[in-house]
RODO-2510 file (C-alpha; in nm, 4 decimals, decimal comma):
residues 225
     n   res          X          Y          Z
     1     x     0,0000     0,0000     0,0000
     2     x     0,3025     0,2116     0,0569
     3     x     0,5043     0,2866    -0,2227
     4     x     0,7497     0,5810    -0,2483
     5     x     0,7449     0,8689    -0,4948
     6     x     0,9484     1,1494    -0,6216
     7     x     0,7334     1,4807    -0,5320
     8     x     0,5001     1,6275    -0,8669
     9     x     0,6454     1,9346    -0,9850
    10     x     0,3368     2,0960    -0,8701
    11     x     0,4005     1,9452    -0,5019
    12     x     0,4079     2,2147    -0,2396
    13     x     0,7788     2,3261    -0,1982
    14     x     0,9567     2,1695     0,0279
    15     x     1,1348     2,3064     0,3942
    16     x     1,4879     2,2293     0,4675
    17     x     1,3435     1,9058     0,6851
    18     x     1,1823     1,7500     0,3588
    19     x     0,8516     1,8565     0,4504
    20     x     0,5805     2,0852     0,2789
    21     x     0,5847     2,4258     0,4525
    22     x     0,2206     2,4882     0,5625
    23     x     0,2270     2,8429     0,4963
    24     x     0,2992     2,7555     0,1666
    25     x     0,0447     2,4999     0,1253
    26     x    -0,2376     2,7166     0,3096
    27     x    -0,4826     2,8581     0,0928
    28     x    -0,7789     3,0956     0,1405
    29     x    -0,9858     2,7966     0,0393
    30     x    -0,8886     2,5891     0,3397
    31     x    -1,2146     2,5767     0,5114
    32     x    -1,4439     2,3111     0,3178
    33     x    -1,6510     2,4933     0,0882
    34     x    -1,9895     2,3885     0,1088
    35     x    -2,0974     2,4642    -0,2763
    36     x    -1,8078     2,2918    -0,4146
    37     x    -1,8320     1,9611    -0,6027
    38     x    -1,4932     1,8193    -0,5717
    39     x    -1,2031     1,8476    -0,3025
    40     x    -0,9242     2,1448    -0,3312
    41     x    -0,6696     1,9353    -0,2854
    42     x    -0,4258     2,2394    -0,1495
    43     x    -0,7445     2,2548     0,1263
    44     x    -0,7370     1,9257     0,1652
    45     x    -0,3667     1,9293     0,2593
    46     x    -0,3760     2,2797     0,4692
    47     x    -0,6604     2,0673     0,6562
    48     x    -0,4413     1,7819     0,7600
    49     x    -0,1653     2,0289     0,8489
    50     x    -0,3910     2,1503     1,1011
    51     x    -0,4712     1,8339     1,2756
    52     x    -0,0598     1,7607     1,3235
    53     x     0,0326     2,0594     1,5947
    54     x     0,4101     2,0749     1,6132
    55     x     0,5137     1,9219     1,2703
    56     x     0,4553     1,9256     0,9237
    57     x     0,3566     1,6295     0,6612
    58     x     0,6351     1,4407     0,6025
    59     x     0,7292     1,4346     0,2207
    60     x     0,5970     1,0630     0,2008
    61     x     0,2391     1,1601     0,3814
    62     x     0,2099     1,4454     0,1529
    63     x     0,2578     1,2625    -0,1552
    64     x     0,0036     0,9849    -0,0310
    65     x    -0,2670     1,2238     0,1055
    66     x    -0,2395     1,4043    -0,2204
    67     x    -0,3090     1,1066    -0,4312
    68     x    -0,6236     1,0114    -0,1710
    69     x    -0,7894     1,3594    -0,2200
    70     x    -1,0035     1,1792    -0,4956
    71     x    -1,1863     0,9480    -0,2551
    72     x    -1,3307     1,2378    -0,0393
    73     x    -1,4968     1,3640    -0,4154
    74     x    -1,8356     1,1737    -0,2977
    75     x    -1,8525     1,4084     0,0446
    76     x    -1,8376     1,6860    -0,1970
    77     x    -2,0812     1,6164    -0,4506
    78     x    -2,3517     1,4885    -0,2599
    79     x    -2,6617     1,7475    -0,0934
    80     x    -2,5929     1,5534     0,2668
    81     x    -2,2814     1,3409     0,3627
    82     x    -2,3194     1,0831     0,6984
    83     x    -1,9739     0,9009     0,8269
    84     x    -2,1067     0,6325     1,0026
    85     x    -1,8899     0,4804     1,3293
    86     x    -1,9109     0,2222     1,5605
    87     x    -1,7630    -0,1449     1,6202
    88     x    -1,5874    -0,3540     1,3505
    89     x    -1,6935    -0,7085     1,5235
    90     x    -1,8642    -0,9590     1,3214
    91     x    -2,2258    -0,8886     1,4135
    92     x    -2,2122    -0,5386     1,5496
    93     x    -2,0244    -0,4336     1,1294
    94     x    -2,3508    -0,6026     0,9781
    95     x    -2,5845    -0,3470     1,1644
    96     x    -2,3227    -0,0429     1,0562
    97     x    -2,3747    -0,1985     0,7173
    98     x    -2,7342    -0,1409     0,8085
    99     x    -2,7419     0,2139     0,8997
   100     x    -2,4894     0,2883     0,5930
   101     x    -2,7456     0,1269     0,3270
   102     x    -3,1135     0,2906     0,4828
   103     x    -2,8926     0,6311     0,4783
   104     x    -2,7982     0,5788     0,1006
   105     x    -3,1722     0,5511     0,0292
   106     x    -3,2258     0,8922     0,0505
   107     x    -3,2357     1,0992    -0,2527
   108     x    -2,8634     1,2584    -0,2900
   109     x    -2,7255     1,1360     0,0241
   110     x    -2,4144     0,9581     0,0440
   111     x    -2,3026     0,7530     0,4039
   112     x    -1,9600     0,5612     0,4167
   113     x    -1,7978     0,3857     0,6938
   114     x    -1,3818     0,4424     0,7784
   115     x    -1,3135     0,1042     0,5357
   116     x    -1,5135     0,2049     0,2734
   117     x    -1,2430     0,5113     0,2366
   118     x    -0,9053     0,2868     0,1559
   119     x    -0,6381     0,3695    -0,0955
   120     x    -0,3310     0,5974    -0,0077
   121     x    -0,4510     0,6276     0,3210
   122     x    -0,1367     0,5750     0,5392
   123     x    -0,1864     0,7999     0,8335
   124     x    -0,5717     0,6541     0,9323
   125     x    -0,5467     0,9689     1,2428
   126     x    -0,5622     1,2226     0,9625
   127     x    -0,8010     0,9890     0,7622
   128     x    -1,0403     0,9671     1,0439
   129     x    -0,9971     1,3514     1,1070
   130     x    -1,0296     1,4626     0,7601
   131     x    -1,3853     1,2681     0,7286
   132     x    -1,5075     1,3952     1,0134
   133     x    -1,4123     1,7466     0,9035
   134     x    -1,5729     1,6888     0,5747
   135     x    -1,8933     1,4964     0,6872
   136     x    -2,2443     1,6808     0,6758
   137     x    -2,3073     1,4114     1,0131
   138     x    -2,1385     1,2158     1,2167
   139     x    -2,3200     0,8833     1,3274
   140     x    -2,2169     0,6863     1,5996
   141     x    -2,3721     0,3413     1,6639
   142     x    -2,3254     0,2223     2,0196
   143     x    -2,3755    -0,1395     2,1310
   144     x    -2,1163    -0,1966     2,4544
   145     x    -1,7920    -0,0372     2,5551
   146     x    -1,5261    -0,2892     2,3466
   147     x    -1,3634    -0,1945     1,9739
   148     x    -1,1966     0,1206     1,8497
   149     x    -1,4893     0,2722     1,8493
   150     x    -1,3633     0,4322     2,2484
   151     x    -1,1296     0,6309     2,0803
   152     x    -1,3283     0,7871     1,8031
   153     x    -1,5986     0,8369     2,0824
   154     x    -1,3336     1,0264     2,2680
   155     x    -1,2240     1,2670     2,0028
   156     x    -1,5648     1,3240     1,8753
   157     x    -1,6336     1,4565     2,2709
   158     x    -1,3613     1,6725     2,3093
   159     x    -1,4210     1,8526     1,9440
   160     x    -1,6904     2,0065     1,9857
   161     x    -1,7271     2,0793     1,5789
   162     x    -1,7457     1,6815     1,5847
   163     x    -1,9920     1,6683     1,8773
   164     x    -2,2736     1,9227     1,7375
   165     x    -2,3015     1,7228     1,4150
   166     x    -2,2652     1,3499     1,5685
   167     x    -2,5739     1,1727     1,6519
   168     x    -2,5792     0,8408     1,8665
   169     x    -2,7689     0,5244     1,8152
   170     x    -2,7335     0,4011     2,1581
   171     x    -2,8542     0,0115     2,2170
   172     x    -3,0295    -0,0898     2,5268
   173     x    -3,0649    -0,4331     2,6514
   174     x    -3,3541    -0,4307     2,9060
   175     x    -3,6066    -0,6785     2,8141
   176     x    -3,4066    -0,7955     2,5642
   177     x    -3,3108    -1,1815     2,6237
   178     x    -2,9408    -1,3075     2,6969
   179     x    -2,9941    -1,5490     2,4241
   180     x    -3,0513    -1,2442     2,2084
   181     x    -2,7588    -1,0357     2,2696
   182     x    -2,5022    -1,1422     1,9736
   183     x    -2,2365    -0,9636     2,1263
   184     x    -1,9486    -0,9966     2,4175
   185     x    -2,1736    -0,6907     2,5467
   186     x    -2,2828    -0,7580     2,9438
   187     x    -2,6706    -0,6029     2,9649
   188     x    -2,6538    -0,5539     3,3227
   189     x    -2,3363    -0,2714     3,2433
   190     x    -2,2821    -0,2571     2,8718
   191     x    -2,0957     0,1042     2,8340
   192     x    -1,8027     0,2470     3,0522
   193     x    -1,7490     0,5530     3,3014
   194     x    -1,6481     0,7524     2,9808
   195     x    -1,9209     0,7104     2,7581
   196     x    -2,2413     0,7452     3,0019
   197     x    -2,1732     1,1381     3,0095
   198     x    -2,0850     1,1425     2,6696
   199     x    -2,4450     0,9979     2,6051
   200     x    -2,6681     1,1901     2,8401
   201     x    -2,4644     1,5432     2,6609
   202     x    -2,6039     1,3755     2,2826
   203     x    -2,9259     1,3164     2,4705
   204     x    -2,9647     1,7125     2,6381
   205     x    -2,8866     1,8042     2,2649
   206     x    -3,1835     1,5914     2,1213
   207     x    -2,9258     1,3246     1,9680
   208     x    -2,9303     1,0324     2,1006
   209     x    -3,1341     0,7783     1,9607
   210     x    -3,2001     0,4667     2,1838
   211     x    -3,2550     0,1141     1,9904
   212     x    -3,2691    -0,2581     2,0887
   213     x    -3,3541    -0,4761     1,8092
   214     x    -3,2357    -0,4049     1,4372
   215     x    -3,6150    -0,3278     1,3739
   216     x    -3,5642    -0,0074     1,5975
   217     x    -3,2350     0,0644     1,4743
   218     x    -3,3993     0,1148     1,1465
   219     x    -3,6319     0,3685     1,3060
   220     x    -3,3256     0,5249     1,4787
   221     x    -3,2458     0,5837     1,1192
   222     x    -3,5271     0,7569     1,0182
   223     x    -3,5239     0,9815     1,2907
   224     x    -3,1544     1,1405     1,1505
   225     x    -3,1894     1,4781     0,9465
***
């Protein structure tokens, strides 16, 4: 996946370390413009710059990140973009795979999960960042307090750009059978210290959406501007 590159002539010059100078690869355009139809890829880069305090790209990430611009072109060119997050285990991917296809029902919408994003990708921080940044809404599905899914929880709660736009779909287990939970989840205390708060903030700000069976996740999914 990584291969190494001379820099483009029209590569952002270069600072005495190797890497692209970010005043030089800043551009008025940085902010994501919400009328345009395909990424600036000088944006795109001032962007990630952002999200690295204290260094620079390196000359191999800029090459790479510069060649990935291309997959973010669906954010851009639909009306409403969803980035859809939660747990990569074998059941818990199928109902992400759920709330990605009801979502792309909807007349010039487009939802994507982290994988579905995968060539030059080879710093998956600035990946995950960049999506985020880009996304119309963030949508977190929640089923227990195991997978990566901690992390991404954490930075969407301490950004708060990332927080106004994410919506939960929080499962609950009571009355729901233990021969009916598919998971490693325990019912009895399925989430951690960390994300309880994080929930009842989504909740005070009218998103959280509770679910227990995939019938109501569907409904969840309905309920999502």
């Amino acid at each position: 996946m990584v291969d190494d590159e001379t820099p483009s002539r029209d590569a952002a010059p270069e600072s005495s370390s190797g890497a692209p100078e970010s005043s030089d690869v800043a551009s008025d355009a940085a902010a994501h413009d919400p009328d345009a139809t395909v990424p600036d890829p000088d944006a795109v880069l001032a962007d990630a710059e952002e999200h690295l305090p204290g260094r620079s790209l390196s000359p191999e990430e800029y090459e790479h990140l510069k060649r990935s611009v291309a997959e973010l072109t669906p954010i851009f060119r639909h009306d409403r973009s969803y980035f859809v997050l939660g747990s990569y285990g074998t059941p818990e991917v199928r109902r992400l795979q759920l709330v990605k296809d009801r979502l792309n029902r909807r007349r010039d919408a487009y939802a994507f999960l982290m994988v579905d994003v995968r060539r030059e990708w080879t710093n998956t921080y600035l990946k995950f960042r960049l999506l985020a940044d880009y996304a119309d809404l963030i949508v977190g599905v929640a089923e227990h307090d195991g997978g990566g899914f901690l992390v991404e929880q954490g930075t969407v709660v301490t950004e708060p750009a990332y927080f106004e736009k994410t919506h939960f779909l929080k499962r609950e287990y009571d009355g729901i059978d233990a021969e009916a939970i598919d998971t490693d989840a325990d019912p009895d205390d399925p989430y951690s210290g960390m994300q309880t708060p994080l929930f009842e903030l989504a909740d005070e700000a009218g998103r959280l959406h509770v679910w227990r069976t995939e019938s109501e996740l569907e409904d969840c999914v309905e309920e999502l501007p």
